[in-house]
N, C-alpha and C positions, 0 to 999 in steps of 0.2 A: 785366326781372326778372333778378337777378343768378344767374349759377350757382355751384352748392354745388361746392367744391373739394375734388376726390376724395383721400380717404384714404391712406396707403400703409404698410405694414404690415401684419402679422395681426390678428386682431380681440383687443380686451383679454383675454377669456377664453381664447381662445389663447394669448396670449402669457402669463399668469397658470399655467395646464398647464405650460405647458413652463419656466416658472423652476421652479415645484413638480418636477419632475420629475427636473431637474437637481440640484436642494436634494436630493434624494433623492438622487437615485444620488452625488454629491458625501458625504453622511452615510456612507454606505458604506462609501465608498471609505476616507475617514478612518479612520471604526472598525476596518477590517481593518487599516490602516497603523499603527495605534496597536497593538492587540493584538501584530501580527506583526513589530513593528521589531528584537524580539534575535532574530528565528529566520533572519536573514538573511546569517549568518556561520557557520553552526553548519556541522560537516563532512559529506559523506560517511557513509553508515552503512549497516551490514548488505546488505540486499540490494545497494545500491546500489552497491556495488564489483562483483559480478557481470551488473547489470545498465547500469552507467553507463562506471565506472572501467575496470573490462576486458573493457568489450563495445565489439570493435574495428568492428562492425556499424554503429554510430553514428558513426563517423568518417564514412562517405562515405553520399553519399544512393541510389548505387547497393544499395549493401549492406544498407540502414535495413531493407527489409521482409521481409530473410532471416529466416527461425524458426530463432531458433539458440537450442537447448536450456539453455545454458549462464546465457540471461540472463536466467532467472529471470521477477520481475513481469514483462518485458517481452513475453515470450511469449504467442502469441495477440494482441498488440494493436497493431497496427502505426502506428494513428494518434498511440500513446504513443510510440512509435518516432522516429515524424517530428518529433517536438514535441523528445526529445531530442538528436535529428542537430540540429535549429536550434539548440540550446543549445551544443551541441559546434563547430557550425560557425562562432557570431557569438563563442563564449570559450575555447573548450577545453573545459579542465576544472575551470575556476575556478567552484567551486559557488555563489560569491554569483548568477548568473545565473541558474543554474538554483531556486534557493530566489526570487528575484523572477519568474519566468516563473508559477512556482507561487504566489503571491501572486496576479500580475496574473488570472491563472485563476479564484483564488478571489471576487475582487470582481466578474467578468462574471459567475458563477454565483452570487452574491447577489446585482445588478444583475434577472438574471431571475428568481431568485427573487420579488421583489419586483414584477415584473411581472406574474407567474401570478398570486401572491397577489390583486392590484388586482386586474384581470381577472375572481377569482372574488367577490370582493364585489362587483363593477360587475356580476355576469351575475343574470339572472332573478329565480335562487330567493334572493339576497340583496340585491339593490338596496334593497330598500323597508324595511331592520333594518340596511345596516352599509354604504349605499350612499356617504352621506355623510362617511362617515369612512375611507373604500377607501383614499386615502391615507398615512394613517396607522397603522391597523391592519398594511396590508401592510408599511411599512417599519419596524414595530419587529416583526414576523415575522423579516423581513431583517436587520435589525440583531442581533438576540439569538443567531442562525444564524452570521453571523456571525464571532461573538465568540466563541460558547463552547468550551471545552475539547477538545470528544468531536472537535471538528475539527482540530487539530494534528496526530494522525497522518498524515491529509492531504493537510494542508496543509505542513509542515513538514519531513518523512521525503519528500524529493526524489523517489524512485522511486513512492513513493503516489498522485503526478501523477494516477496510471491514474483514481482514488478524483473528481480534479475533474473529470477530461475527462469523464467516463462522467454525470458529476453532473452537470454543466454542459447537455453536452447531451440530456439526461433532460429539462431545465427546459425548454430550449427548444423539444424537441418536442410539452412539455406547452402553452407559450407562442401554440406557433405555432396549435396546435388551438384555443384558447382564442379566437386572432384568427377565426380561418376560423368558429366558430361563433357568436361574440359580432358579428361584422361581414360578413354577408353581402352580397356586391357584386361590382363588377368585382376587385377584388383576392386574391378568394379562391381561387380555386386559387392564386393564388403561397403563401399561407399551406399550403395542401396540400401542395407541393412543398418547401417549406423545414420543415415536418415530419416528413414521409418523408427525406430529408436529415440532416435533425441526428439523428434514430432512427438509421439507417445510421453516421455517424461515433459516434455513442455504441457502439457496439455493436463498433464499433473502437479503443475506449477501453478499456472494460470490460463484461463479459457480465452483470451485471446491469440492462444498460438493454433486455438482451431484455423485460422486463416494460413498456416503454415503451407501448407500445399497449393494452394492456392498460387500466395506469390513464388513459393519454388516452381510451378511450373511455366509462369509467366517469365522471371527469371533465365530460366531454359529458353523458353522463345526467344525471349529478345536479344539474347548476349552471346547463344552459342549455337542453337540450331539453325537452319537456313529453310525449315518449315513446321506445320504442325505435324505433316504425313511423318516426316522425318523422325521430329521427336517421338514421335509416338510409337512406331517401329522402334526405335531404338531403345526407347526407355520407357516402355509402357508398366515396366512390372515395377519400377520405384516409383510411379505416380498410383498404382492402385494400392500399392503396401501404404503412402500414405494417406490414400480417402480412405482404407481401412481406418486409423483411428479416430479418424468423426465419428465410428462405432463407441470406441473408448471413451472417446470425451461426451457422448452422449450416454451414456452409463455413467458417468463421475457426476453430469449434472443433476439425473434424477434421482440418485443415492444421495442427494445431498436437499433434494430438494428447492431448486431455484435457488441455489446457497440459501437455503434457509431463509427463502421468501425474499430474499431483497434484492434478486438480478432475475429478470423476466416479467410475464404479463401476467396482471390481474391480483397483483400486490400491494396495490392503495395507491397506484402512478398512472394514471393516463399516458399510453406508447405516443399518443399524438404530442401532449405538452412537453413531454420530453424531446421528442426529433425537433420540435421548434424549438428547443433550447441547446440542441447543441451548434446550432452555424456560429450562436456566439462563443462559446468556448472554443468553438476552434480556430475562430480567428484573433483568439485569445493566445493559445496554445503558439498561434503563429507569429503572435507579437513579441510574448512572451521567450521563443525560439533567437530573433533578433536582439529585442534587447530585455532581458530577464532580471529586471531592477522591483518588479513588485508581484512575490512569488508568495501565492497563500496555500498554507499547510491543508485548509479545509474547505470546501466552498458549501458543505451544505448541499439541502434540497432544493436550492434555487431552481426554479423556474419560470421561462420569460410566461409572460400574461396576456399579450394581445401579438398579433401577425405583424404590428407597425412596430412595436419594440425590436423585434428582431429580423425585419425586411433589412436592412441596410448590411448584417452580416450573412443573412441566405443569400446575399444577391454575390459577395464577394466567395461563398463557399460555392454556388451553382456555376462563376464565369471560373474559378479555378478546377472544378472537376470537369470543365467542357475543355479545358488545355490539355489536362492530363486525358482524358480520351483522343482529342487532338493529336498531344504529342504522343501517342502509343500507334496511331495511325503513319503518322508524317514520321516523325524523331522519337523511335523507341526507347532512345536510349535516356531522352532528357524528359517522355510520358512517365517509364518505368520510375521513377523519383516520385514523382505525385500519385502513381497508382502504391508505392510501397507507405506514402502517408497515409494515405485514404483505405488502403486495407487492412491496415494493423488497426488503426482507428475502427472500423466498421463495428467491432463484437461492445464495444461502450459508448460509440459516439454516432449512433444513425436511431435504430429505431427500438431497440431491446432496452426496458428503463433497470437503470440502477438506482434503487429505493433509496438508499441512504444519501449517495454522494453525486447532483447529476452531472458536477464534472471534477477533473480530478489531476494534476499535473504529471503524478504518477502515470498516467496514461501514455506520454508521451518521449518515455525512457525509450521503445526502438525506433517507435515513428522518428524522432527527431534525426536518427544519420540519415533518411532520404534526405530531409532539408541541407544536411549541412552538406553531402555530400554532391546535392545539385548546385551550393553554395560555392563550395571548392575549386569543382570543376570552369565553371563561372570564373570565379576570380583567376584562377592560374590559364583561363584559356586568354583571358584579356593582359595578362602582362606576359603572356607569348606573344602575341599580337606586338604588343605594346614594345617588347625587345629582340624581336627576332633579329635581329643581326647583332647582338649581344648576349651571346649565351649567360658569358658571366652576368650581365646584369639580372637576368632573369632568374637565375639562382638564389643571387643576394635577394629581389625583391620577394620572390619566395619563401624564404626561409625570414625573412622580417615580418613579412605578412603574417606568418604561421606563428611566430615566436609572441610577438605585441597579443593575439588572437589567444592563445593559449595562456597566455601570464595575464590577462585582464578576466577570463572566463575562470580563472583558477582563485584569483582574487575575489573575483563575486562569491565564487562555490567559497571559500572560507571564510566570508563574512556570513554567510548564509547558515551555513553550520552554527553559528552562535547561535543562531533563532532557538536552537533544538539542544542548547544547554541545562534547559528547564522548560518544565512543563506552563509556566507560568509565562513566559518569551514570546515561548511559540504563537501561545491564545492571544496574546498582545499583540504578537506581528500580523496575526489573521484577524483580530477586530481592526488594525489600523488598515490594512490594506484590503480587506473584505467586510465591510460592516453590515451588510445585507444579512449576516448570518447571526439567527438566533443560538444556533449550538456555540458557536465561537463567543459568546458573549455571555452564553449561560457556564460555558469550561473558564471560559477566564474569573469571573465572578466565583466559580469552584475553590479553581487557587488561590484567587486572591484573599476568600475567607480563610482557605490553609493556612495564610501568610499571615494571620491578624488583622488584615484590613476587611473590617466588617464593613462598612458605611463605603467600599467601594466596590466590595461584591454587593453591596445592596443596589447601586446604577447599573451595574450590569445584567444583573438577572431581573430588572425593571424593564431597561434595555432589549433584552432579548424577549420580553412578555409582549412590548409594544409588537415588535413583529411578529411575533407569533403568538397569542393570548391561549392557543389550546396547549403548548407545551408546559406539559403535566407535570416534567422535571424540573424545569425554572420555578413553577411553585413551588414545589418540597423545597427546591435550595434555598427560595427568596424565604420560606415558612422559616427553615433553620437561622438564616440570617437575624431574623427579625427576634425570632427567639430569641437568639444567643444577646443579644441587645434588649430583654425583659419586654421588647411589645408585644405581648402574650396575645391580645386581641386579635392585631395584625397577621401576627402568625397561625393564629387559629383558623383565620379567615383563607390564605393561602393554602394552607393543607387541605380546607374544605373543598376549593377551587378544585385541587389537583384530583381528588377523590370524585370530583363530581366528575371529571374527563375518565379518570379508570377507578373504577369504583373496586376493582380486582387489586390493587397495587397496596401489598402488604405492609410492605416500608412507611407509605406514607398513613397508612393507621396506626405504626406504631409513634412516628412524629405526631399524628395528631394525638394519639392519647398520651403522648410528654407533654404536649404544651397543655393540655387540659389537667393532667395532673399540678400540673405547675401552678396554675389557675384558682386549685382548690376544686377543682370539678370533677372529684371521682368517681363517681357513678358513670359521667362519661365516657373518662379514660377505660375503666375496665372494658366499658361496650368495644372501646375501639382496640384495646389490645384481644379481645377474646376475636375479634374478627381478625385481626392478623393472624392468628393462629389458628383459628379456621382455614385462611387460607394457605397459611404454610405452616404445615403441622412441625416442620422442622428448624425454624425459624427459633435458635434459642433467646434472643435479647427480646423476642416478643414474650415467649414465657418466663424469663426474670422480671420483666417489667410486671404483667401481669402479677404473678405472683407477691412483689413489692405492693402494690395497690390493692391485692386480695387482703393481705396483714394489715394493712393501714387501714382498711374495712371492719378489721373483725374477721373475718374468714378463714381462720386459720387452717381446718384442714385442707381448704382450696388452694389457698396458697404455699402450705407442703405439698401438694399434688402437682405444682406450676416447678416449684426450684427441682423436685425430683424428676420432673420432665425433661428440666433443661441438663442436670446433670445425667440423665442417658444419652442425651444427643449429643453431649460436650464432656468424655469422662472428664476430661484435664481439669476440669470445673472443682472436683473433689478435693478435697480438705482446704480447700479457702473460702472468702466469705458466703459462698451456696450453702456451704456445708454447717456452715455456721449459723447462720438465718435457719436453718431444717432444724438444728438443736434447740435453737434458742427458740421456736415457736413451737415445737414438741413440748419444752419447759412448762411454755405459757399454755400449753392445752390442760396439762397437770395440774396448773393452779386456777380454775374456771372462775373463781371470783373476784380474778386481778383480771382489768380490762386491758385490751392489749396497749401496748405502747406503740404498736408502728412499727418493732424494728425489720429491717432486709437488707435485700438489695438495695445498693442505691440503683437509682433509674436511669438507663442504656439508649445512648442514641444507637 
């Protein structure tokens, strides 16, 4: 009898899995690479100069996980930290790297995306209605995620990073549960561990993945246990590893301080006018999900003003959280959708105010796959329906459906990416489509002064003073503006304004004492430059100025005292014109009966 000649390889259906799977994550990948190809050049912007450009923090990996106030997103989140020391360490400051790190982020968190999703068609309470199709369902979940608009912020705004890491690993802690409950065995605590884990670094990303546990064990109920008692026997020790790190994330937020006063209570925001301001963002957020044609980079401190303003959107945010309670009662599976909106949302969009920004598109990077995926399932249940005794047809209209869906979301996503070609775009697409916002109108006025156009930065940071008359910074711009255009008067007057709001703000005493030296009013200017440097002793352009204005004086050894000030704070300063002005007013100290002629510096905005 002859012997059977043993096999080698995986079995067909294994190896069938894993090309499918590849095909998968391979779609992906493409699709994002297609969408995101022009956002890969785009500059620097906004935060991202405080937190990238001149956060010297990221230069070394000793210094990465210092809390330094200054840098803004990055505060509170140390694992964003480290992500951008690598960025700084493998290029500098060559932002294409950093916009591809951001990419590559985004397709691992559509990668698992797509994995949770299978997972949950493959568990229990779905097998036997969308088991068969787990495949496919989940990656045009994936793919449409993806693709669409509402994720540019981002994805493409560099410092937003925070928006994938936090998101990314959200999925994966949901991923990992998903394993640990769909596949009990010897492998399962490592699935416990690598949940508790990626909860833990999300949480170092960004504090919205504090709800991580949460929906993972909601998750577990509805998809794969057939009780609480159950679950909880079963899997009590990966739900306490991850209420364990609400320990962690409460230690990240008070080492950092409420991020540095501008997320939590009692930092210049009423919690009440904020929760009344978000039913309208969110049905913002939900419009904006459908059809995403007017997507603003900033919205500002907006805040609704009376209960009638925003009764029309609590009423459609209150009958939508009574479905999703509803549907978790009746139809867990189609509650579970609107409880995964509603709780990712919770940490920014209920009643904790965020000072700066009270709402924010960025927010709505993982919220958006419950939508699209209650979406999905929605549509492909209805052209079942609609072709059940035509398999093939239902394929085709499937795969049309998904195709049109992904080529028109992919096509917004790259017109959108233009906005973020320039810093000058962006401010312009957010005054056109968000005009309620004083900062959008005082940044664009910024650049458009950059650009030369004085007389149009001067409408906008007018603009942006009608709405808001206390912002201290629209003064100094509109002051610089007016100056730069010889209305010395006007400008004097602005700077004055801005001073009289923060009487502390060194910058704008050193603007006010240029336009009064400008004026002929030195006596002035000296007062206002010796106050800037009272209040920042380290403020070199305040002590050149100074110093310049001391010699125009007569004061010469004050004002050798002022240029050797700045040349300690600034050596680089040495042997050019500091050094020069120090000689040449020593000269004139030698010659006491020649009066001085003035020379220096010249004078430093």
């Amino acid at each position: 009898m002859s012997k059977t000649t043993p096999r080698k390889g995986a079995p067909p259906a294994k190896r069938r899995g894993a090309g499918r799977t590849l095909a998968a994550l391979g779609l992906l990948a493409l699709a994002a690479l297609v969408a995101y190809r022009n956002s890969l050049n785009g500059p620097f912007i906004f935060d991202d100069a405080p937190s990238i450009v001149r956060n010297p923090d990221i230069r070394h990996l000793a210094t990465t996980l210092r809390e330094n106030p200054n840098t803004l997103t990055a505060i509170g989140r140390p694992l964003l930290r480290i992500s951008l020391w690598i960025n700084y360490a493998l290029g500098g400051l060559q932002v294409r790297g950093y916009h591809i790190l951001n990419l590559i982020l985004h397709i691992l968190a559509s990668w698992t995306l797509w994995g949770v999703a299978r997972r949950i068609f493959e568990s229990p309470c779905l097998r036997d209605r969308y088991g068969k199709e787990a495949w496919g369902l989940a990656l045009a979940i994936a793919l449409l995620w993806t693709t669409h608009p509402l994720q540019t912020e981002s994805v493409t705004y560099v410092v937003q990073r925070a928006e994938i890491l936090g998101g990314w690993f959200y999925l994966l802690t949901l991923y990992s549960v998903a394993r640990r409950a769909g596949e009990p065995g010897p492998h399962s605590s490592s699935w416990s561990v690598a949940a508790v884990v990626s909860c833990a670094l999300g949480m170092a990303s960004k504090e919205t993945v504090a709800t991580a546990p949460l929906l993972a064990i909601a998750m577990d109920r509805v998809f794969f246990a057939r009780s609480w008692n159950g679950l909880w026997r079963a899997r009590k020790g990966v739900y306490l590893g991850l209420a364990s790190t609400w320990i962690f994330q409460a230690a990240l937020v008070i080492a950092s301080l409420g991020r540095h006063r501008t997320a939590g209570f009692g930092f210049g925001m009423d919690w009440w006018s904020y929760a009344l301001t978000q039913p309208y963002y969110l049905c913002r957020y939900l419009w904006l999900s459908l059809w995403p044609s007017a997507l603003v980079f900033d919205y500002g401190p907006y805040l609704a003003r009376t209960v009638a303003e925003i009764a029309p959107y609590a009423a459609v945010v209150l009958t939508l959280l009574v479905l999703t309670v509803v549907g978790l009662w009746r139809k867990p599976e189609i509650g579970f959708c609107g409880l995964w909106f509603f709780l990712i949302l919770a940490p920014t969009s209920s009643l904790v105010p965020m000072v700066t920004q009270t709402g924010a598109e960025r927010r709505m990077y993982l919220p958006l796959a419950g939508l699209i995926g209650l979406g999905v399932v929605a549509l492909y249940s209805f052209w079942r329906r609609l072709w059940r005794e035509r398999p093939r047809m239902l394929q085709v209209a499937s795969a049309v459906s998904l195709t049109v869906g992904v080529a028109a979301l992919s096509a917004r996503t790259i017109a959108r990416n233009e906005d973020y070609q320039s810093e000058l775009s962006i401010w312009r697409s957010v005054v056109e489509q968000w005009p309620l916002s004083p900062r959008a109108h005082n940044n664009l006025g910024f650049e458009l002064a950059n650009a030369g156009r004085t007389t149009e930065a001067i409408a906008e940071y007018e603009a942006a003073l009608r709405l808001a008359s206390d912002f201290e910074g629209a003064h100094v711009n509109l002051g610089n503006a007016l100056e730069s255009q010889g209305r010395l008067s006007e400008a004097i007057d602005q700077y004055e304004n801005a001073l009289h709001l923060d009487p502390n703000d060194a910058m704008a005493h050193l603007d006010l004492g240029n336009a009064l030296t400008f004026a002929g009013r030195l006596p002035e200017a000296i007062a206002q430059y010796e106050t800037a440097v009272r209040l920042r002793p380290e403020y070199v352009k305040a002590h050149l100025n100074l110093g310049t204005a001391l010699a125009r004086s007569g004061r010469l050894t004050d004002a050798i005292d002022q240029y050797e000030t700045a040349l300690r704070l600034e050596p680089d300063l040495a042997g050019g014109p500091v050094s020069e002005a120090i000689v040449h007013l020593k000269e004139q100290q030698r010659q006491p009966s020649n009066p001085s002629d003035g020379n220096g510096v010249s004078t430093q905005k």
